[in-house]
C-alpha positions, 0 to 999 in steps of 0.5 A: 309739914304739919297736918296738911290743912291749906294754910301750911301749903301756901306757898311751899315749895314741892316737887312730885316725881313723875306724872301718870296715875297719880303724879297728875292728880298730886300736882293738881292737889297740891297747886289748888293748896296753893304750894309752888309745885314743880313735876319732873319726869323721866319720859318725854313721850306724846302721853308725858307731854299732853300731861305736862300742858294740861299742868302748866296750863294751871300754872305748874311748872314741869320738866320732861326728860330730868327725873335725877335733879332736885329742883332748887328750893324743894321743901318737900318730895312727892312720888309716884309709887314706880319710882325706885328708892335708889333713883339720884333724886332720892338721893340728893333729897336724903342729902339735903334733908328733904322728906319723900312722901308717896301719894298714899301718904299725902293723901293721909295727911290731907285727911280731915278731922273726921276722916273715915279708918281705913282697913288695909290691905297688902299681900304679894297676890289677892290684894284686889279680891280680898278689898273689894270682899271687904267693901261688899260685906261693909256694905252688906252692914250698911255702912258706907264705905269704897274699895279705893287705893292701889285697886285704881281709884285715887286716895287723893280724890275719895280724901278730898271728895265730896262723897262721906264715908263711914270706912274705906277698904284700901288695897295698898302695894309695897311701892305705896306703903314704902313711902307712906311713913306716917300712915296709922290704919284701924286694922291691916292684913299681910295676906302672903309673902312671896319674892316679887318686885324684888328688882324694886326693893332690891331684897326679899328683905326689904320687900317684906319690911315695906309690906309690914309698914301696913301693921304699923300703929293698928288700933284694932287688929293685925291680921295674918296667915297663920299659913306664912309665918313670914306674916306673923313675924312682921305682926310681932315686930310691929309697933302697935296701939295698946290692946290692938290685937293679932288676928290669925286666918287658917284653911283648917280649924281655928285656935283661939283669936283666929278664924278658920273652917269647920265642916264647910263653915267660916267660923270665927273665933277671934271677935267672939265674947267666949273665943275659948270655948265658942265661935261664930258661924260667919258664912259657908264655903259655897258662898265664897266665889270661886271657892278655891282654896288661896280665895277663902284665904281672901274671904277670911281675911275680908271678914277679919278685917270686917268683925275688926270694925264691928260687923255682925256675922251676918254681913260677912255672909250676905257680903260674900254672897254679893260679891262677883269677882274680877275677869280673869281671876280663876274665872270658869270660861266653858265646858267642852267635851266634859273638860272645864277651861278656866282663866286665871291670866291675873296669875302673873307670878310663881306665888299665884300660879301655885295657888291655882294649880292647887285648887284643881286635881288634874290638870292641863296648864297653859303657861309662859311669858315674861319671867321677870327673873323668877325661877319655876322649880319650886312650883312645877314640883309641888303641882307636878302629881296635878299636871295631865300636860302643860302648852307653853307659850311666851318669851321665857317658856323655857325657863318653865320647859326646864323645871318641868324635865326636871321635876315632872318629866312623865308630864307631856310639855307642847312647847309653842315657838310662835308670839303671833296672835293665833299662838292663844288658839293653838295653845288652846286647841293643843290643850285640849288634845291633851285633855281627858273628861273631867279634867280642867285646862287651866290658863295659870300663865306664872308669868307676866304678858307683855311679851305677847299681849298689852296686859294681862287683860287682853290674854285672858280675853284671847283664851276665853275668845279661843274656848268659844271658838272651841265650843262652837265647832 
């Protein structure tokens, strides 16, 4: 396909797989390149059928209801990153020598000659906070730069955008840098690895292999935790530019070529002309919001992957210090009676429960929902000295229920058998029975909301909306 220039698209012949999110804007993309686009999808719903007649009004042709056949003469796939490898569809590509792309990798391609780098970002939990630091302190350096990607803004639309850029934070999820072979960032970060989307990907394996395609052709820096050496591990079996570099970030006191804390300090001793012997003060504890443990492993990483492009030490603190992070993300909603109730619904798996959990000594946890097949004893035995008592809401909660009688059975458990819209507030109300002054009720859920609310969004609103109704009596 060459490198994307209009000229090798006239009339290609190209079917994207699935419309949605970025379905709908590849078709538009690719049409307006002049290749013959056909768009296939699985679902016939009034959403999919609005969609498909706002295509076929350009003059794409689309298939609701037949995502498994490959539409005769395809030259070339484009898929929306839901779209599992095993589908019949890849298949049949696979067997006619077809090529699958995802829209990341579309989007590279179609990059121009003076295209910005891209800083990258993966990771099973802290993708979002730790590009959208990134973006605060590249513009802290006055440059001009986007939070863009699996964060919700089109790749597509900022590469071929009117907008110039001189860098661009990109959040990548593992569907995405699955079908992105050719993608060559500046620099990249693995954050963590912990199972999840594994029905997907079909392994911890291959999950892990796909997260590791972000390190693949860096030129500067490969960033890692130094905390999971599951991320160091694809760093070294990364194919890398000459003198592209690995870069550790660690809670503790940094080694050479890492970047750590120092009484209370973000130093840096990886970009520094002596790392031997010196390091750089980049920005303090308390200016990282919140300052929980797992979130200055993010601001680590965001100033890694800044210094890796260059910026002076004083942007990774003025950066940090700009940025307000996300609802619903270890958010402080109120005191009451002497007790803090923090929202932290985004913690929609094991992995990022646990680094909750961690940031708080004694705790009251509302927790449950839809389990997505994970397994909860691994995480109730490393907060069990943490917990005061835990409320359990949700379709799976006995699954949570079991792991505390195994692993905490002092723990006082209040398990809640109802789904309706007031389970939120008595869960609350409950919770705050069990609390004592000082500690903190923490919404840590370990799983996600569609059982009891449409994302969640809307169940961190309730807790929050349930904690004023607290405060207010």
């Amino acid at each position: 396909m060459g490198n994307g220039q209009v000229t090798d698209w006239q009339g290609k012949n190209v079917t994207v797989a699935g419309l949605g999110v970025s379905g709908v804007p590849a078709a538009r993309v690719l049409h307006g390149l002049g290749a013959k686009v056909t768009v296939v999808n699985e679902g016939a719903d009034e959403r999919a059928r609005a969609q498909a007649a706002e295509l076929e009004a350009l003059g794409v042709t689309v298939r609701l209801g037949d995502g498994d056949t490959l539409p005769e003469g395809t030259e070339l796939i484009v898929t929306t990153p839901g779209w599992k490898p095993d589908k019949p569809l890849f298949h049949a590509a696979a067997e006619a020598g077809v090529p699958v792309w995802g829209d990341v990798e579309l989007a590279w391609r179609l990059r121009g000659p003076d295209a910005p780098p891209w800083l990258a970002v993966t990771g099973t939990n802290g993708k979002t906070t730790t590009v959208q630091m990134l973006a605060s302190i590249l513009r802290a350096a006055g440059l001009r730069t986007a939070a863009v990607g699996n964060i919700g803004v089109s790749l597509l639309d900022v590469v071929l955008g009117e907008e110039q850029y001189d860098v661009l934070a990109v959040e990548l999820s593992s569907y995405q840098l699955h079908w992105a072979p050719s993608l060559r960032p500046h620099s990249a970060t693995v954050l963590n690895l912990a199972p999840d989307h594994l029905d997907w990907h079909g392994s911890m394996e291959a999950y892990a292999a796909d997260k590791g395609r972000i390190y693949e052709g860096n030129r500067v820096a490969c960033v890692y935790n130094a905390a999971d050496k599951a991320t160091e591990d694809l760093v070294r079996e990364a194919d890398v530019e000459e003198g592209c570099r690995a870069i550790g970030f660690t809670l503790g006191t940094p080694g050479p070529s890492q970047l750590g804390v120092v009484d209370g300090i973000l130093v840096d001793r990886a970009f520094v002309e002596n790392r031997q012997r010196s390091a750089q003060e980049l920005a303090e504890v308390s200016d990282v919001d919140p300052p929980a443990p797992h979130n200055i492993a993010n601001a680590l990483a965001a100033a890694a992957l800044a210094r890796a492009f260059g910026v002076p030490a004083t942007a990774v603190r003025d950066g940090l210090r700009a940025f307000t992070p996300d609802a619903h993300r270890i958010a402080h909603v109120a005191d009451v009676d002497g007790v803090a109730y923090v929202d932290d619904s985004k913690a929609t798996n094991t992995h990022a429960a646990e680094a909750s959990l961690a940031a708080y000594e004694s705790i009251v946890w509302i927790a449950g929902g839809l389990a997505k097949g994970a397994t909860f004893d691994e995480l109730v035995a490393k907060s069990a000295k943490r917990l005061r008592g835990a409320v359990l809401i949700g379709a799976d909660r006995a699954l949570i229920r079991d792991a505390l009688a195994r692993h905490a059975p002092e723990v006082p458990v209040v398990d809640l058998d109802r789904t309706d819209t007031g389970a939120m507030l008595q869960a609350v109300q409950e919770a705050k029975r069990l609390a004592r002054p000082g500690d903190t009720v923490l919404l840590a859920p370990a799983c996600a909301s569609m059982d009891m609310f449409a994302n969640y969004n809307k169940r961190g609103d309730a807790f929050a909306e349930a904690v004023r109704e607290l405060g207010a009596r």
